[in-house]
N, C-alpha and C positions, 0 to 999 in steps of 0.2 A: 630201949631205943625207939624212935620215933618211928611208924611206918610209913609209907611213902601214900602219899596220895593219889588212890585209885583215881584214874581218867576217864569220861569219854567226850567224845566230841562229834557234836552235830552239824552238819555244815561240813565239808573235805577243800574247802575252796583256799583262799589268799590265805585270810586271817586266821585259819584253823590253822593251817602248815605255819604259821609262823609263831603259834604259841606252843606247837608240838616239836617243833625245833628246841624252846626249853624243855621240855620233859623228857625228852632222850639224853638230853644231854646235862640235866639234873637226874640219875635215877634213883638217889637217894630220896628225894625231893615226893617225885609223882613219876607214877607208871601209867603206857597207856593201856586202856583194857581194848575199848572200841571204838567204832565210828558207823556213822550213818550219812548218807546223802544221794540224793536219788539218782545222780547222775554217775552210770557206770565206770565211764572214763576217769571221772574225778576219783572215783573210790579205786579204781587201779593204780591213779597216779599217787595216792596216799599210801595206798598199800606196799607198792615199790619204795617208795620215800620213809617209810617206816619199819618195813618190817613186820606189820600186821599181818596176820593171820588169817587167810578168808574167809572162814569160818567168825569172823568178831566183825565182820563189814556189812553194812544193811542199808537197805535201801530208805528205808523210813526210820526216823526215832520210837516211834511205838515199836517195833521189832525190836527192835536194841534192848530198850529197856523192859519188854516182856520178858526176854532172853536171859537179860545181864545183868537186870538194877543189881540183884544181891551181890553182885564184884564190883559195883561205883559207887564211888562216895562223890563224886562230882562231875556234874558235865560243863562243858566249855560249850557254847549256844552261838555256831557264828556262821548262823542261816542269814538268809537275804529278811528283811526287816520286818514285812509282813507275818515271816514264819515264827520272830521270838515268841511272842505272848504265848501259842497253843504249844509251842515246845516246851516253855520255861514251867506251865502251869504242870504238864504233866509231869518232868522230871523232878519238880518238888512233892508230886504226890507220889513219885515214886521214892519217896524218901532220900533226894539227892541234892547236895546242893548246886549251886548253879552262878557259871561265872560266864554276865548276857553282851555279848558286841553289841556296842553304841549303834542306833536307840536302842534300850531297853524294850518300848514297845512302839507303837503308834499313835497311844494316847495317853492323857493320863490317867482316865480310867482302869488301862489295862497296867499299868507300872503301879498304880495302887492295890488289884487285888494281886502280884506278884509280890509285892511287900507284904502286903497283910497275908498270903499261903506262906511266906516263906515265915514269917515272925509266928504266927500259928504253928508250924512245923518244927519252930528251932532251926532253921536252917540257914544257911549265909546264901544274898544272892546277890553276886556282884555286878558291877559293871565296867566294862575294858573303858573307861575313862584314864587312858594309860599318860597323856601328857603332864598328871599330875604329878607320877614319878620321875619324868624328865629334870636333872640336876637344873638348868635354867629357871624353869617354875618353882623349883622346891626351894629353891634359894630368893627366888623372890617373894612368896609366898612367906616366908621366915622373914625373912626384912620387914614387913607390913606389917606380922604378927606382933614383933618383936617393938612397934614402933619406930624405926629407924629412917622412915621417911617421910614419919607423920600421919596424919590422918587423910587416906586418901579420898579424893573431890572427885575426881575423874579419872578413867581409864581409857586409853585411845588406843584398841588393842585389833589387829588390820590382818586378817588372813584371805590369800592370794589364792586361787582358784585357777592351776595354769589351762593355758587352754587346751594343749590336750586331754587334761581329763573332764573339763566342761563338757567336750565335744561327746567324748566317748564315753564319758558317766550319763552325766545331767541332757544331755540335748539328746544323744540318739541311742545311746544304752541302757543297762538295766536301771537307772533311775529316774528313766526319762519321763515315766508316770506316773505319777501318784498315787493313782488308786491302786498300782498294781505295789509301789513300796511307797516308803515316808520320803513327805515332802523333804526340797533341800536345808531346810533351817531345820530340822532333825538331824538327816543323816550327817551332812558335812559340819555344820556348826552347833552340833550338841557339845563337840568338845567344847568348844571357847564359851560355850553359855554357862558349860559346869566350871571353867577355867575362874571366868569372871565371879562366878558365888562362892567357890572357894577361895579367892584370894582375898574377897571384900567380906567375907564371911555371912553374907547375906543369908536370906532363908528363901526366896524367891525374887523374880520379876514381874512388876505387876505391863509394862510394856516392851514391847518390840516392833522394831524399826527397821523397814529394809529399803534399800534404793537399786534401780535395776532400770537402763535406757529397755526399754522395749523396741526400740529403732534396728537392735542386732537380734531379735529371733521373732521376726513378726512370720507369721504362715503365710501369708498372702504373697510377702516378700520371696520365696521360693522358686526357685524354677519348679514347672510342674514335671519335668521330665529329669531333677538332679536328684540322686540319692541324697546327697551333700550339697546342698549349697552354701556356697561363700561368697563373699567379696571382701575389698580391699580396703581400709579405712585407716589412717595415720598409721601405713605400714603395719598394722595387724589383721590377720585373718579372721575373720568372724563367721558365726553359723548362725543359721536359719533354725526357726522350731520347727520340726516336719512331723 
């Protein structure tokens, strides 16, 4: 009989809890071993939510897997963006494979030598590119394949950015920097760039194209004394870059 695929997971945040939601509840499937994440709170709130052991919870991934590589066969990598690359490399050197939240890294650079350790290693190293499995895409992705709508010319494919997570991601939250994580045409539209190469079966792109008024996050445009500035424009609320 099959055994269950040892787990661990780096990162305790959104995405970790919501791919550890199936391994509890696949436990034929995958077991979880461990977790890491530097932030105490998050690791109690994970640990409550699981069932974890305190003794298997760590503030760094190098603890974890100093500790534990020899009980994982896989870690789930779903740190904030900046962090993939130095986590993904270790855990494959620790003999593990590695399944990495979209980006995979920051450049291509570093998504290339995480291919090349892991194809060196024998190892699988995924990537949560999960709207491929969504029945919508899978079923149109098969039409195309299959030929059934032809040879496709163009794709006019429109993903909406509501505003509160503009606000609270991209303008004044954790993505609102870039040096500090990957720019917005990473994090948020990796999906639809892999959407579009998987469905057209491409091998890459060689351009990209963005449009953006700058009239709704100019700095200067700011009060200098609003946390949040807004105003009011064909009844939507807009923000400021601060």
């Amino acid at each position: 009989m099959k055994s269950p695929v040892r787990i661990a997971v780096t990162g305790a945040g959104n995405r970790a809890r919501k791919y550890t939601q199936y391994i509890l509840s696949h436990p034929g499937d995958a077991i979880l071993i461990a977790a890491a994440d530097p932030d105490i709170r998050r690791r109690e709130r994970f640990a409550a939510e699981t069932s974890l052991e305190a003794s298997r919870l760590y503030a760094t991934d190098e603890e974890m897997l100093a500790e534990r590589a020899d009980e994982i066969d896989a870690v789930i990598i779903a740190s904030p963006d900046r962090h993939h690359y130095r986590q993904a490399m270790r855990a494959l050197r620790h003999g593990c494979h590695i399944l990495v939240e979209k980006p995979v890294a920051c450049s291509s650079s570093e998504v290339a030598d995480i291919a090349r350790e892991a194809t060196d290693r024998r190892l699988v190293a995924g990537v949560c590119h999960v709207l491929r499995y969504h029945p919508y895409f899978q079923t149109l992705h098969s039409l195309i394949a299959e030929g059934s709508l032809g040879t496709p010319v163009a794709i006019h494919h429109r993903i909406s950015v509501g505003l509160d997570r503009a606000l609270h991601t991209f303008i004044r939250g954790p993505w609102a920097d870039s040096r500090m994580t990957s720019p917005p045409i990473l994090s948020k539209c990796c999906h639809d760039a892999d959407l579009l190469l998987w469905l057209t079966g491409a091998t890459g792109a060689t351009d990209i194209n963005t449009m953006a008024s700058p009239l709704f996050i100019l700095r200067n445009d700011r009060p200098a004394t609003a946390f949040l500035g807004v105003f009011q424009d064909s009844g939507a609320t807009l923000a400021y870059l601060g």
